[in-house]
C-alpha positions as CSV (number, residue, x, y, z in Angstrom):
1,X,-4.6,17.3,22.8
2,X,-7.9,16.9,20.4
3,X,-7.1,15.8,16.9
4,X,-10.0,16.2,14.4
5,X,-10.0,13.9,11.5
6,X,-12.0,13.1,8.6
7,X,-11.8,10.9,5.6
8,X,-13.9,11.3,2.7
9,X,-14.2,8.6,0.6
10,X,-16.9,8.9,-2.7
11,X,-18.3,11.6,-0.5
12,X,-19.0,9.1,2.2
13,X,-17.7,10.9,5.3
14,X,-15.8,9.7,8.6
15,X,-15.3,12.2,11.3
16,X,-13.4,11.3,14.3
17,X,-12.0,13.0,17.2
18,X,-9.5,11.6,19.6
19,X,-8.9,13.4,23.0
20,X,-5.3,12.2,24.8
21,X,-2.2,13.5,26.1
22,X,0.4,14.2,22.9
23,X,4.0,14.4,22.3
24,X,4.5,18.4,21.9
25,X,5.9,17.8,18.2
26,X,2.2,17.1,17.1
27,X,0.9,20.4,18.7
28,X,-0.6,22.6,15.7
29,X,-0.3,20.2,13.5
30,X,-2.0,19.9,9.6
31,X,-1.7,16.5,7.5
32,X,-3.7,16.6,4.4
33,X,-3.5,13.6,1.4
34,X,-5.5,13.7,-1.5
35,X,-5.7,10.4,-4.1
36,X,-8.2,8.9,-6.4
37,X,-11.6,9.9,-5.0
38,X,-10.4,9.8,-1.3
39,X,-9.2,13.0,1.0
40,X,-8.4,12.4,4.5
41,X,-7.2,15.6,6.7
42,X,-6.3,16.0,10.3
43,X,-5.5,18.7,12.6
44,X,-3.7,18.3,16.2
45,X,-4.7,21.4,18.8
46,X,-2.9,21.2,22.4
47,X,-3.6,22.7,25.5
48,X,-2.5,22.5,28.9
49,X,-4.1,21.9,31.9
50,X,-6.3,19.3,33.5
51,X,-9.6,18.5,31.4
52,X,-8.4,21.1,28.9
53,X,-9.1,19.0,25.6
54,X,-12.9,19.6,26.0
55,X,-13.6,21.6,22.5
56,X,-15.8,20.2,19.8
57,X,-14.4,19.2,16.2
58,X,-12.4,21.1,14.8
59,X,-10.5,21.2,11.3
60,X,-8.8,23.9,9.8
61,X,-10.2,25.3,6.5
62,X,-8.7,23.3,3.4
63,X,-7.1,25.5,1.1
64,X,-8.4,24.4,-2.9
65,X,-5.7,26.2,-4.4
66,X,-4.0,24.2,-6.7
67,X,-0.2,24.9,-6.5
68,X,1.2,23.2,-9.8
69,X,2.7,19.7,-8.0
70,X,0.5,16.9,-10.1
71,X,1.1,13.5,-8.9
72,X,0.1,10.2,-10.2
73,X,-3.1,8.7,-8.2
74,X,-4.4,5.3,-7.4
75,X,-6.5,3.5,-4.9
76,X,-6.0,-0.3,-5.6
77,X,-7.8,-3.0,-2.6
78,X,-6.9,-6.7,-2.3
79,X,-2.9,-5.6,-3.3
80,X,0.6,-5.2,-2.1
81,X,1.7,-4.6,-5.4
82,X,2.0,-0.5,-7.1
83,X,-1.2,0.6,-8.6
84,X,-0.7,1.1,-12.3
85,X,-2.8,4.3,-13.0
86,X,-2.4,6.6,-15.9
87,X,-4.7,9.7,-13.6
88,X,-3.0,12.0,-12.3
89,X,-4.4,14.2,-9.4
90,X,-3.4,18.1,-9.3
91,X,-2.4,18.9,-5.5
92,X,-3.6,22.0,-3.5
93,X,-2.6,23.9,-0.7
94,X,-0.2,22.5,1.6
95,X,0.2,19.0,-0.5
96,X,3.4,19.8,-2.3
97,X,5.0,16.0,-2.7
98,X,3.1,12.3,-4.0
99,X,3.4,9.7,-2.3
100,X,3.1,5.7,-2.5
101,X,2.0,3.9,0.0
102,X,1.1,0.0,1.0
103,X,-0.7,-1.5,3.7
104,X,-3.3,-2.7,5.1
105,X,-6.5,-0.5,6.2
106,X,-9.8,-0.7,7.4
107,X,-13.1,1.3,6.8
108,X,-15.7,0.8,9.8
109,X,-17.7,-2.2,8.9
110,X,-15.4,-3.3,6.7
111,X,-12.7,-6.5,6.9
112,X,-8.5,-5.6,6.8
113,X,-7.8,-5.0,3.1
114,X,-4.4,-5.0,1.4
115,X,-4.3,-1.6,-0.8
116,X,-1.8,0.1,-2.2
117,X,-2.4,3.7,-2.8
118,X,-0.7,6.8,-4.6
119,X,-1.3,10.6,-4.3
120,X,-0.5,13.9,-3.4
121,X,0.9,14.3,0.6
122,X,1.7,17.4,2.9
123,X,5.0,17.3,4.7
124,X,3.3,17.0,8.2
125,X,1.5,13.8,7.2
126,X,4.2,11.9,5.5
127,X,6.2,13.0,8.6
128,X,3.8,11.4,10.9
129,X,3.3,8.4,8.2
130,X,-0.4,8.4,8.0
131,X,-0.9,6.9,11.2
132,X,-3.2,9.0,13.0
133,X,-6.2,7.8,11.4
134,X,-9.0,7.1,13.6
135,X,-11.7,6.2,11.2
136,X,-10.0,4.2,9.1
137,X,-7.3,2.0,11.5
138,X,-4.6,0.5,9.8
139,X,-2.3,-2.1,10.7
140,X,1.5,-1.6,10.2
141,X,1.7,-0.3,6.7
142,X,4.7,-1.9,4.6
143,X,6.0,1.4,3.2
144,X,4.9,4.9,2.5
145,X,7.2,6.9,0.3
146,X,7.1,10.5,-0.3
């Protein structure tokens, strides 16, 4: 499997790639979230075969389409506790639920920071409960609702 990943954060970008074996349920997968000036997409191709996860980064095109879900959207650091935002975010594509989340994350460089976070979420990356990020590690995340 090669998973392609990239957050994008006040336009600072974090590309990542990770190259393993995978669980079959993540083959062809697309996770997309969206919040307050922060995207973060990831895509998981498979392939069989020994040394078969050779290809370069990939990502499947985003699609901007708006498709009439608006969620509520925050990025709060140093917190547990719900961000209290009055912006709301208008999701595209494949985002069609919002989410909450809190935890702890990570930006390279950085130190652990508690942040709470809201936004719109795809089904495959609430499924998968934001875990796969590579560039931005996070610990054991208190609770991501979708």
């Amino acid at each position: 499997m090669t998973c392609s990943q990239y957050v994008d954060r006040k336009g600072n970008v974090f590309k990542s790639i990770l190259k393993s074996c995978a669980n079959e349920t993540m083959c062809g997968t697309n996770g997309s979230i969206a919040l307050e000036n922060i995207k973060y997409r990831f895509y998981a191709k498979c392939c069989t075969g020994h040394l078969c996860n050779t290809d370069e980064y990939e990502l499947i095109a985003e699609d901007p389409t708006p498709n009439g879900v608006k969620c509520p959207s925050a990025y709060c650091i140093g917190t547990f506790e719900e961000c209290n935002s009055t912006k709301e975010i208008n999701c595209t594509g494949s985002m069609n639920r919002c989410f909450h989340y809190r935890g702890q994350a990570r930006y390279p460089g950085y130190t652990w920071k508690n942040v709470s976070a809201m936004g719109c979420i795809n089904y495959v990356a609430c499924k998968y409960n934001i875990k796969n990020v590579i560039a931005v590690p996070e610990r054991p995340g208190i609770e991501l609702i979708c």
